[in-house]
N, C-alpha and C positions, 0 to 999 in steps of 0.2 A: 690217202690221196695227197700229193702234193702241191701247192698256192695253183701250181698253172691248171690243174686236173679240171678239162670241160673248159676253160678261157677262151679255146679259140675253137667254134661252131665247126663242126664238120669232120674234126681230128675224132681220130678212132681210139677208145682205150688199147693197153695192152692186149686185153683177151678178144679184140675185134679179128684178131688172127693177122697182125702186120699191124706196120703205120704206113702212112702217107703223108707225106708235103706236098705243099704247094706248088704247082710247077711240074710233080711228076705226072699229073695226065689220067690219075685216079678220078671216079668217080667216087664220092662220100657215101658212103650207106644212108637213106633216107631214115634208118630206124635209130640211128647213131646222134639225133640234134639232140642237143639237148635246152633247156630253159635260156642258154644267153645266145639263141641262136636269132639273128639280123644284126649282131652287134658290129659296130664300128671300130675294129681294134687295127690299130698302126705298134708297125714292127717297132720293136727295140730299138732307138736310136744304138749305133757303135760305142766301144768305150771311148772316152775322149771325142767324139765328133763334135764339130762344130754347127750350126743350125744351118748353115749352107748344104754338108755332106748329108743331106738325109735321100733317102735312095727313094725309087719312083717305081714301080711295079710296072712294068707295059707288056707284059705277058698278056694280058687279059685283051689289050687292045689290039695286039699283032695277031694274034690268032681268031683269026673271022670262022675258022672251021669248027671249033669247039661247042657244045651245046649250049641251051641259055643256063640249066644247071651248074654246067660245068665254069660258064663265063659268072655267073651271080657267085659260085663259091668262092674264083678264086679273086671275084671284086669285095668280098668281103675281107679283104687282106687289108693295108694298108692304105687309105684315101687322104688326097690330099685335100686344100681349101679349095684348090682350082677346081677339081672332080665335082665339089659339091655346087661349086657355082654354076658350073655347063649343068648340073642336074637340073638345077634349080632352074635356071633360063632355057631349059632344052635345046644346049648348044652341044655341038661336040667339044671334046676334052682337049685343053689347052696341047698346045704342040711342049714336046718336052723342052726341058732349057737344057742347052747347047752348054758344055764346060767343054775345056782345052784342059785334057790333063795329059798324064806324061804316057808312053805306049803302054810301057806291062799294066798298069791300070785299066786301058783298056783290054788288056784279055783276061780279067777276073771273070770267073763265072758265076752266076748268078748262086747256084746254090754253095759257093762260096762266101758269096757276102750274108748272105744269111745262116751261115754254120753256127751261130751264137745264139741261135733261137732252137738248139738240138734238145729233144726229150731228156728226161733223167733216165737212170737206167730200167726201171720199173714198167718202163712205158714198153720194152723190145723183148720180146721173146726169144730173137737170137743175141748175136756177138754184138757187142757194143761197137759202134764204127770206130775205125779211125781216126782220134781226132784232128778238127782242123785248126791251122796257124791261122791267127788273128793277122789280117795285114795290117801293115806301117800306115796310122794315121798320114793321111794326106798334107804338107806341108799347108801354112793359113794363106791361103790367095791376098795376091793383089787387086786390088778394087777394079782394075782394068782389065783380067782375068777373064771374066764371063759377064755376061748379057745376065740383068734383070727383068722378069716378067714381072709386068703392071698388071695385078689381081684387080676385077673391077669389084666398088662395093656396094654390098646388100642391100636395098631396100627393106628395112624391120619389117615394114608395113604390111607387105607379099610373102612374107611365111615367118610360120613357129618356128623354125629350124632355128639352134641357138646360131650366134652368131660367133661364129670361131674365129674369126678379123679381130674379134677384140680381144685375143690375144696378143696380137701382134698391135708396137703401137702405130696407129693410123689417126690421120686428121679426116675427120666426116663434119660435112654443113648438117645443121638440124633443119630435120623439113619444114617449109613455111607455115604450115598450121600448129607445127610442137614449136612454133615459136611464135604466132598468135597467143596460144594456151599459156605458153611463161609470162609473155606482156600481160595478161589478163589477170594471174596469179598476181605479178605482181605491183599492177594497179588495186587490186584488191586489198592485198598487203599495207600500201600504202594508203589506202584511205582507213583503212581498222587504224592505223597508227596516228595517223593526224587527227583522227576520232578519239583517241585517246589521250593524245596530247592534249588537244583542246578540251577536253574534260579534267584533265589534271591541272589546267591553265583555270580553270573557270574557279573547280573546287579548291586548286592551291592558291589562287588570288583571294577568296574569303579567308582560307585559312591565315596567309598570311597579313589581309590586314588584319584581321581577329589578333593574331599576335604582336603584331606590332602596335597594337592597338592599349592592350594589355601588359605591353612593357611600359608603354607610353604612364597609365594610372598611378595617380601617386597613391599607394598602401598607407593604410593607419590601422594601429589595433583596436574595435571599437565594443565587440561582439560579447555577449556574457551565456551561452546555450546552455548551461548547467544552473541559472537562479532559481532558486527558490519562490521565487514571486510571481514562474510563469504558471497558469492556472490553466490545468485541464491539456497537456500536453500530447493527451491520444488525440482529442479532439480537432488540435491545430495541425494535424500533423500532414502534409503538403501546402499549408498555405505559406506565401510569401508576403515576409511584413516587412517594409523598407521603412526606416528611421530617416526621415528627408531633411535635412536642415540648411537653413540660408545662414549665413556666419555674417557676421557683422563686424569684419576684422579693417584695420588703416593699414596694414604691413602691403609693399608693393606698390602693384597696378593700382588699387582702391585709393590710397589718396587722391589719383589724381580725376575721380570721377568723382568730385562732390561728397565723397562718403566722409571727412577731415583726416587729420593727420593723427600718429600713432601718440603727440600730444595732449591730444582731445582727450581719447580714450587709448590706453592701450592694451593690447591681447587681444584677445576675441572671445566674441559672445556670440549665440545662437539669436539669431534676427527672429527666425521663421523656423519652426519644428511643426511636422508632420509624418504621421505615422499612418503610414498608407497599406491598409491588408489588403489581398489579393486573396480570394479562398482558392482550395483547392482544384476545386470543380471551372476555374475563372470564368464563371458567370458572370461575376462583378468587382467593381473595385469600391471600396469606402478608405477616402481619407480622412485623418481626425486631426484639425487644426490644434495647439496647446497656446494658449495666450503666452506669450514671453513672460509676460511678470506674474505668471501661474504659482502663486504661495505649496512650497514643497516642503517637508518637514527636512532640516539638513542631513546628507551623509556624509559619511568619509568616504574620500577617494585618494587617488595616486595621482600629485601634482603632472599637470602637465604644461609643456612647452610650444606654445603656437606657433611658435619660429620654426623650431626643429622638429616640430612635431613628433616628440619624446616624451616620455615620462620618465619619473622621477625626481629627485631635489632638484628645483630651478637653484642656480648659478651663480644668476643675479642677485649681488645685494642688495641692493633697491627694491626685489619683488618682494611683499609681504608672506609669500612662502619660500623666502631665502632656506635652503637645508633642509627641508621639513620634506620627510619622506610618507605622510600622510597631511589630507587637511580635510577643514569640512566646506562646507559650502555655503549658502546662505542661504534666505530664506527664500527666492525667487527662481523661477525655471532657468533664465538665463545664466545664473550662477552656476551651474553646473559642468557647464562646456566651458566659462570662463574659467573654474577652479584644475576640474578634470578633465576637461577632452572629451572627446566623443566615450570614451569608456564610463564616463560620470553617467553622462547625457543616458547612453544606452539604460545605465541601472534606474535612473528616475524614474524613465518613461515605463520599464517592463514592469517598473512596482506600481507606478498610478493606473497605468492598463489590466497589467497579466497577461499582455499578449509576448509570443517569443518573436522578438526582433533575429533576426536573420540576414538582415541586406542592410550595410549603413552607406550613406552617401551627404556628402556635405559640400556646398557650392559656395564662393564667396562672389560679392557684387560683382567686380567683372567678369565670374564664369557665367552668374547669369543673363547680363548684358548681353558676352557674344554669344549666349544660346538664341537669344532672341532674333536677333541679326543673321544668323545663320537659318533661321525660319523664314525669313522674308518679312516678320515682323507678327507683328499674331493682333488680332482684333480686340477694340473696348467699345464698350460704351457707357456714357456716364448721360443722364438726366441735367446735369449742370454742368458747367466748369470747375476744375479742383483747382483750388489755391492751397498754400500747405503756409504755415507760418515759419517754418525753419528753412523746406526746399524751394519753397518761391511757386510759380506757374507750373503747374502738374500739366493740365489737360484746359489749355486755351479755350476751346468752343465743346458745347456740349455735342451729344449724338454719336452713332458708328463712326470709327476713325481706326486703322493701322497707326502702330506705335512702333518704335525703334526700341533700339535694347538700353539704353539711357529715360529714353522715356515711361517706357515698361518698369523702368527698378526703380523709378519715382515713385510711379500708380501704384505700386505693390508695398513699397518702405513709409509712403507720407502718412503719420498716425496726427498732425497734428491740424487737419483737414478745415477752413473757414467754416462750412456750410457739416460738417459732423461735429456731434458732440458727443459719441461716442468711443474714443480715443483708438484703442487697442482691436476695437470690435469691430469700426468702420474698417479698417485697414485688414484685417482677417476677413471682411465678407470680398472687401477688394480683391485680394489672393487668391479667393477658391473661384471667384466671376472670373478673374485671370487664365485660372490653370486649368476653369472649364474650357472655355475660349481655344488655349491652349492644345489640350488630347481630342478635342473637336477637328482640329484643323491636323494633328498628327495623324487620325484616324481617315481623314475623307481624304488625306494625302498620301497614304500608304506608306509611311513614311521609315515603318519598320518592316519593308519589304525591298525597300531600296538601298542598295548598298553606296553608290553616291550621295544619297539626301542621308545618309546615319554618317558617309563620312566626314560631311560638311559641318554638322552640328556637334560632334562628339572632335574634330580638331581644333575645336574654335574655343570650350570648355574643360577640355579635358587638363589642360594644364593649371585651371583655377580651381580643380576640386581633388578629392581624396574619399577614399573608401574602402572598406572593409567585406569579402567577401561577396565582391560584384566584379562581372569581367562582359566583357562586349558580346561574348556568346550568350549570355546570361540575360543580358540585358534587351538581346532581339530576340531571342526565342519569349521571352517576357512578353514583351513587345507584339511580336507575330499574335501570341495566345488573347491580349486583350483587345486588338485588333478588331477581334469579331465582338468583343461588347459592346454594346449599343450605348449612346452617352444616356441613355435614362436609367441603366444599371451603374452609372460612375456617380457617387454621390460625396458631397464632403460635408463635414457634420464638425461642429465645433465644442470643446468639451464643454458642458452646464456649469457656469459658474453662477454667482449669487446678482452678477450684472454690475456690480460697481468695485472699485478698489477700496483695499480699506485705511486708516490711517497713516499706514506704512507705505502705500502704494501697491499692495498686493492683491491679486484677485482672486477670492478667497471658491476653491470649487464644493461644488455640490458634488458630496462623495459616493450618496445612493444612486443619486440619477447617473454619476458618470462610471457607477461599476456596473448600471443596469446597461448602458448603452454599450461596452465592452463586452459584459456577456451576451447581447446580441451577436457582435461582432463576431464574435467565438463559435456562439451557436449558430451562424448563418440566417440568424430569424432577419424578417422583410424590418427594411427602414425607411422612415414617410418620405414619401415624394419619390420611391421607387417604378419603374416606367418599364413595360417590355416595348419592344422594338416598333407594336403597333400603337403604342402609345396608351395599353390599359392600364393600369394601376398591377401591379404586382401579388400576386396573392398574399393573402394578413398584413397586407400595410393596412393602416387605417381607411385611405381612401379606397380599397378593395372591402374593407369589412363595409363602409356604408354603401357601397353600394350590388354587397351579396346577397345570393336568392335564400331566400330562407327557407329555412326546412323544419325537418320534424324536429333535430333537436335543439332550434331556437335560433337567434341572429347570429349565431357567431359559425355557423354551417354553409359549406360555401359547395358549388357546386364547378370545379375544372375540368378542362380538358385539356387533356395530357396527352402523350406519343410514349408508348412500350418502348422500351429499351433493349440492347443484348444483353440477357441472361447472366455472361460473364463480364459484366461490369459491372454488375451487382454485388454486391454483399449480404449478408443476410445474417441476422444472432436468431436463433430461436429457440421462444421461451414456454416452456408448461405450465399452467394455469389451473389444471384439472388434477387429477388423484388418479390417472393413470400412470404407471411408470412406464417409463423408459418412449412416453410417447413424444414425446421432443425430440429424440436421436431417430426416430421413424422419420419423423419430417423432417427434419434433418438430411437426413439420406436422400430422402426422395424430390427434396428441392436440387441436390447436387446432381444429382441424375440429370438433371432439365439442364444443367451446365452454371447454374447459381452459384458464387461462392461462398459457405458456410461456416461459420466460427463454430467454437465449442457452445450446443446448448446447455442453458439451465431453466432453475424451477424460479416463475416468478413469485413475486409475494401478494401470495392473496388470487382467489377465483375472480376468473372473465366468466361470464355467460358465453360474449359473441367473440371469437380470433377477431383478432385485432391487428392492424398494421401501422405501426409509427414510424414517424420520418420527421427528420429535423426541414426548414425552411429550404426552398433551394434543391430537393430532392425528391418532386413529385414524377419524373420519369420511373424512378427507379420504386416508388413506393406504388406506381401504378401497378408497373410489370409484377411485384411481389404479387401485388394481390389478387391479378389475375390467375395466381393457382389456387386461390379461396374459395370458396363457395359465399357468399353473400359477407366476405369480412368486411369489418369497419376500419376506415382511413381516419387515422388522427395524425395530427400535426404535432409536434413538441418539440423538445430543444433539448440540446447535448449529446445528439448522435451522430452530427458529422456527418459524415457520405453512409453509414450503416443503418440500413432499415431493419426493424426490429419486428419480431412479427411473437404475437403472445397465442397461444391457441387455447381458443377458450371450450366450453362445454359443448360449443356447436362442431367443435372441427371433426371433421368423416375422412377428408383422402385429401393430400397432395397434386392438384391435376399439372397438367401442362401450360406454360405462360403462353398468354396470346404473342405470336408473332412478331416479334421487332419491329417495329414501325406504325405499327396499329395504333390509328385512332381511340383514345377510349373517355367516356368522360365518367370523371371519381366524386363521389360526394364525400369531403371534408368536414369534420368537425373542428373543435379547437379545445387543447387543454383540458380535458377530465384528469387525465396522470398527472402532466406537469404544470402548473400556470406561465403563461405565456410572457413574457421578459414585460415589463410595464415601459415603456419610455414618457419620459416628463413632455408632454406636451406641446413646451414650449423651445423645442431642441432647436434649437438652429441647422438649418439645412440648406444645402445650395445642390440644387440636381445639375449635373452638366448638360440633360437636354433644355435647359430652360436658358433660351435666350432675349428673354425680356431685359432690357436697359433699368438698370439701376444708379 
C-alpha cells in the first residue's frame, strides 16, 4: 500500500473494480469507508502556489440536485475557514472571492487543476491515463488585483472546534472576563511578591545589623578550650560561662571621666572580674564576683599590649617587660590582665574555678557609662548617702533613685566608702545590688526582644569593649533564653575568702569552700537564696531543706511536684545492680521503645535492693518522667550527672512500663545523698539574689 492508500474516505481501492473522482457523479460504496472516514482533508496546494492561488471546490454548492450522500462526500474534499464558520453560525457559505485573471485561465477545467492529485499506478486496473501538463504558475498579483474577504472571528467560548484563524496572523481583543482572570492573576502575583519582599526586608534587616554589628566588635584572643584545669568537661558540656571584666584602663575616652591619666597608672588592670555560668538547661544564671586583689599563685604568660591589643615582646623600653617573650605575674588577681591580657586572665580564673570559660568580654569605664545611659539609667538604692574619699559625692540623698552612667561607674568603682569599712567587699556587694537592678529592668523591658532597644545599647558600648568568641546573634539568642528566668533563679555569689587582706594587701581565699562552691556550679546543685517564680525556696537549698516534709527516711526527704516531660528529651544511662545478665540491655531497649534516649548500659558497683533513679539538681522533670516506667522506684538527688538521669535497677525491677504522659502532674518523693554527699557550702557565702529588692 502506498503513503496515500485509504487517505481520502470514500476512494475505492484498486480491486473495487474502477476508481472514481470527485466530481465524476459516482456514488462511493458504502462498504468501501474505511477508519479515517469524516476526515477533513484539503487538496494539495500547486507546485509553487502562492497562498492567494488556493482553489475552492463549488461543485457541491451549485449542484442542488445531487443527494445528501453524494453532497456530504464530495463536501468532504477540501473546506475552507469560511465553510467552517457559516457551519459554525449556521450561515450559508461565504460568496466566492471574485479574481480578475487573464481568459485561457478561465477555461481550465476543473479536473484539470486537480490532475496532481492522480493515483499511482496500482490503484487502475486499465491504461494508465494520459498525463496532464502542469499549468503556468499564475504571475504574483497586484494588491489592487482582487477583493479581500473579511473572515469574521471565533468566539473560543462557543465551540471545541480548534481554531484554524490561528494560523493566520490575526489581532483578537481577549474577552472581558479572560481579562478580569489576568487582572486577578496578577494581583495575586503581586501581593506573593511584596509578601516576600517584606519578609526578606524584615529578615535581611536583622541579618544585616547582626553583621554589621559584628564587624563593628573589636576581636581579642582570650579563650584557652584545651586546659587542663577545666574539671569534669562531660559534665559542662552546653553550659555558657562568660569571663566579664570591667578594665580599669587611662588610655582615651577614660581619662576624661575621673578615672586619671595614663600618668597615674598605666596599662590596664581588671577593675571587676566575673565569671557568670549559664547551665545548659538555662534555668538559671549564677555569677561569681573575684575580689581584684584575690592572692593567686603566679604564672607565666605572653606579654601583652593594651594599646594594641597584641601580644608579644612589648616595644617599649620603659615597660618592665621590654623584649621579654614570656613573663610572670604577681601575686594579685589583677595582675594578670595587667601582665597578659585577657589570655592570662582566662588561665587564672579556669584554674581557681575548673569551669570552661567559653565567651570572654571586657568593658572599659566609658563602655560602661554609655551602657547605662542607653538604658535610661538603671535603679539604686542606698540606706545612706555614699561619700568615697578619693571620688567625692557618690549618692547625695539616701533611698530609690535612677543614676546616669557617670554616676552608676561611681556606685559600682568607690571601694573607699566614709560609712564602709569593708573596702573591696563593700563595693563588690554594690556590683551584684547594681547588676541585679540591672537584668531586673532588661527582663521586664524585654529588652533582648527588641531590636531597637539592643540597637541603642550595644552602639553606645560596643566601641569601648573587646571580645573573644561573642557575636550579636550569640548574645540575643543568650538573651531571649534567660529572658524567661526569673530573677530569684539569677543569683551572684562572691568567692570565700578568709575576710581580711593580709600583710601584702592580698585577700587570701579559702580554697575548700571555693572548689566546694564551683563544684556546685558544675553539678547544678541548688544555691541559698535560690527562688522559683512563686517565690518558694528551690528544692535542697537550705531554706527548702528547713522547711521539708519529712519522711520515712529522715529530714533530709523532700516531697515535689513535678510536670513529666517528652520522652525524648531525656537521656537515660542504665545500670545493673543484680546478678542477672544482660538485664540492663533489656531495659535498655525497652525504655528506647517509650522514645527515651539511651547510652550504653553497665554493671553497677555493688547490689540495690530497690531501682533507683538519680538525677543531678535542676533535673526533676526529667527524673520524674524516668521513673514513671518504675514500679515503686526510689528518687535520689546527687551530683555529677548533668542533664543525664541515671536509673540503677535494683533486686525489685520486674518490667519497663510506659512513661506517664508528657505534661502530667506528678508528685516524687526525694531523698538526698545515700551514693553521693551532697556538695557542703560554708555557710557564710556571700550571696546577693536578684529578686531581693530590699535597699542596702
Amino acid at each position: 500500500m502506498s503513503d496515500g492508500d485509504g487517505a481520502t474516505p470514500g476512494r475505492p481501492h484498486s480491486g473495487d473494480g474502477g476508481s472514481a473522482l470527485p466530481g465524476d457523479g459516482a456514488t462511493p460504496d458504502a462498504t468501501a469507508s474505511t477508519d479515517n472516514d469524516g476526515l477533513t482533508r484539503s487538496r494539495r496546494a500547486k507546485p509553487l502556489a502562492a497562498p492567494w492561488e488556493r482553489e475552492i471546490d463549488t461543485s457541491a454548492r451549485d449542484d442542488s440536485a445531487r443527494d445528501d450522500s453524494t453532497r456530504d462526500y464530495e463536501q468532504s474534499g477540501p473546506v475552507t475557514v469560511a465553510d467552517l464558520i457559516a457551519k459554525i453560525n449556521g450561515e450559508a457559505p461565504p460568496a466566492e472571492p471574485k479574481r480578475h485573471r487573464a481568459a485561457d485561465d478561465d477555461t481550465h477545467d476543473s479536473a484539470t487543476r486537480y490532475s496532481d492529485t492522480h493515483y499511482s499506478d496500482t490503484h487502475h486496473s486499465g491504461p494508465a491515463p494520459e498525463p496532464v501538463s502542469e499549468p503556468e504558475p499564475e504571475p504574483y498579483p497586484d494588491t489592487g488585483d482582487f477583493d479581500t474577504t473579511i473572515l469574521p472571528v471565533i468566539d473560543p467560548r462557543t465551540s471545541e472546534i480548534p481554531d484554524l484563524t490561528a494560523l493566520r496572523p490575526a489581532r483578537r481583543t481577549p474577552a472581558p472576563r479572560l481579562l478580569t482572570h489576568h487582572r486577578a492573576v496578577v494581583i495575586g502575583r503581586v501581593a506573593a511578591a511584596l509578601a516576600a519582599v517584606l519578609a526578606l526586608v524584615l529578615t535581611g534587616g536583622a541579618w544585616q545589623w547582626q553583621s554589621a554589628k559584628n564587624n563593628l566588635l573589636n576581636r581579642v584572643s582570650a579563650l584557652d578550650p584545651d586546659s587542663r584545669d577545666i574539671v569534669d568537661p562531660n559534665a559542662q558540656f552546653g553550659d555558657e560561662n562568660f569571663l566579664i571584666v570591667g578594665t580599669d584602663s587611662r588610655l582615651g575616652d577614660n581619662a576624661e571621666i575621673g578615672a586619671g591619666t595614663t600618668e597615674d597608672a598605666a596599662g590596664a588592670r581588671s577593675d571587676t572580674v566575673m565569671l557568670v555560668n549559664i547551665p545548659a538547661n538555662r534555668k538559671r544564671v549564677v555569677a561569681v564576683s573575684f575580689p581584684r586583689d584575690l592572692e593567686i599563685e603566679p604564672m607565666k604568660c605572653e606579654p601583652w599590649d593594651p594599646e594594641t591589643r597584641e601580644y608579644g615582646p612589648i616595644q617599649d623600653p620603659e615597660s618592665p617587660m621590654y623584649g621579654k617573650e614570656q613573663v610572670y605575674t604577681e601575686y594579685k588577681l589583677n595582675s594578670a590582665f595587667a601582665v597578659g591580657g585577657p589570655k592570662c586572665l582566662v588561665k587564672v580564673i579556669q584554674k581557681l574555678s575548673g569551669l570552661h570559660v567559653n565567651r570572654f568580654m571586657a568593658v572599659d569605664f566609658v563602655g560602661f557609662s554609655k551602657m547605662v545611659d542607653a538604658l535610661g539609667g538603671v535603679e539604686v538604692c542606698s540606706t545612706a548617702p555614699i561619700e568615697d574619699y578619693e571620688l567625692g559625692t557618690v549618692l547625695a540623698t539616701a533611698g530609690r533613685q535612677i543614676v546616669d552612667g557617670p554616676t552608676a561607674l561611681n556606685y559600682v568603682r568607690a571601694r573607699q566608702v566614709t560609712t564602709e569599712t569593708n573596702g573591696d567587699y563593700g563595693r563588690i556587694k554594690r556590683q551584684q545590688l547594681f547588676l541585679s537592678s540591672l537584668l531586673r529592668s532588661l527582663i521586664s523591658k524585654e529588652t533582648f526582644f527588641s531590636l531597637s532597644k539592643l540597637n541603642n545599647v550595644v552602639n553606645l558600648f560596643i566601641n569601648d569593649s573587646y571580645v573573644d568568641n561573642v557575636n550579636t546573634k550569640d548574645l540575643v539568642d543568650l538573651g531571649q533564653s534567660v529572658q524567661g528566668v526569673n530573677a530569684g533563679r539569677i543569683t551572684f555569689v562572691t568567692v570565700p575568702t578568709v575576710g581580711y587582706a593580709d600583710e601584702w594587701g592580698n585577700e587570701i581565699p579559702r580554697l575548700d569552700d571555693m572548689r566546694a562552691l564551683f563544684s556546685a556550679i558544675i553539678n547544678d546543685d541548688p544555691l541559698p537564696e535560690e527562688r522559683n517564680a512563686d517565690n518558694t525556696p528551690v528544692p535542697g537549698t537550705p531554706e527548702s531543706l528547713a522547711n521539708a516534709t519529712t519522711g520515712e527516711g529522715g529530714p533530709s526527704d523532700e516531697i515535689v511536684d513535678a510536670v513529666t516531660t517528652d520522652p525524648e528529651n531525656v537521656t537515660v544511662q542504665v545500670s545493673n545492680s543484680t546478678t542477672t545478665s544482660g538485664l540492663g540491655a533489656t531495659a535498655a531497649a525497652a525504655l528506647q521503645t517509650h522514645g527515651f534516649n539511651v547510652t550504653t548500659p553497665d554493671d553497677y558497683p555493688g547490689p540495690l535492693p530497690r531501682t533507683t533513679v538519680f538525677f543531678s539538681p535542676g533535673n526533676e522533670e526529667a527524673a520524674a518522667t524516668v521513673a514513671s516506667s518504675f514500679a515503686d522506684a526510689t528518687i535520689e538527688r546527687t551530683t555529677g550527672l548533668g542533664d543525664v538521669v541515671q536509673v540503677v535497677l535494683g533486686s525489685d525491677f520486674d518490667a519497663v512500663t510506659a512513661p506517664s504522659p508528657s505534661g502530667s502532674a506528678v508528685q516524687v518523693h526525694i531523698i538526698r545523698g545515700t551514693r553521693t554527699p551532697t556538695t557542703e557550702l560554708p555557710e557564710d557565702l556571700t550571696v546577693t539574689n536578684a529578686a531581693d529588692t530590699s535597699c542596702e
